[in-house]
N, C-alpha and C positions, 0 to 999 in steps of 0.2 A: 277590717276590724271585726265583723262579723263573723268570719271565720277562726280568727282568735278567740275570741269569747268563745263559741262554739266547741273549740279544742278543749276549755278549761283553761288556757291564758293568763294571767295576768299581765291586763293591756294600760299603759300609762302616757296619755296624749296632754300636751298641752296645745291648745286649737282658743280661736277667737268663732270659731264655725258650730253656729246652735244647732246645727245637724249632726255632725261629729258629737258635740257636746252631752248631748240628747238620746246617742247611743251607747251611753255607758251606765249601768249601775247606780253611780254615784259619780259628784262634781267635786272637786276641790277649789274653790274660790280661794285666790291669793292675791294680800292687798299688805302693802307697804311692806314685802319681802316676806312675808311670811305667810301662813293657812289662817284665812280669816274663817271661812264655816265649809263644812262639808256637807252636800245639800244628796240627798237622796232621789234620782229619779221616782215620780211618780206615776200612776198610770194614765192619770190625766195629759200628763207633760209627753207618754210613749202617744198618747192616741195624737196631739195636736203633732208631733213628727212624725207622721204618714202624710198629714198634710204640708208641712214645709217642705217635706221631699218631693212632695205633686209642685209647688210653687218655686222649687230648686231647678226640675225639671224645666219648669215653662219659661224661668226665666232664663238659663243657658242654652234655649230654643231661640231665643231673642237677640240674645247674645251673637249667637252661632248666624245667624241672619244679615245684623248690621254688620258683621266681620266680613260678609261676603258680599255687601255692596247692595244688600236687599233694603228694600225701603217699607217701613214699620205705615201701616195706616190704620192698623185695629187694633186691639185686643185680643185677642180668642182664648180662650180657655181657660175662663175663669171661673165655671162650677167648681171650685173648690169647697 
């Protein structure tokens, strides 16, 4: 997606994924078939998704562990 934008693009995703979401410009929220508000990313909203991509990370590390018969006893890397 990112290289789209970058091209100058116009990129049109519909995603339930606040990370995808989060990468765009602007949101189009749609509620009972039609555009209920188009919401503006803000800078606040860019800064907290560098951190949901650190905690997307950690948690398909997690992911990626229990698939392979690993067994979870801690935590780790939660300085987010």
């Amino acid at each position: 997606m990112r290289l789209l934008i970058s091209e100058d693009k116009i990129v049109l995703m519909a995603t339930h994924d606040p990370i995808l979401a989060l990468m765009g410009d602007r949101r189009i929220v749609i509620k009972n078939g039609g555009i209920f508000k188009v919401i503006e990313t803000t800078e606040e909203e860019r800064k907290i998704l560098t951190t949901l991509e650190e905690m997307d990370k950690m948690f398909l590390a997690y992911r990626t562990k229990l698939r392979s018969g690993e067994i979870i006893e801690k935590i780790e890397n939660v300085n987010l």
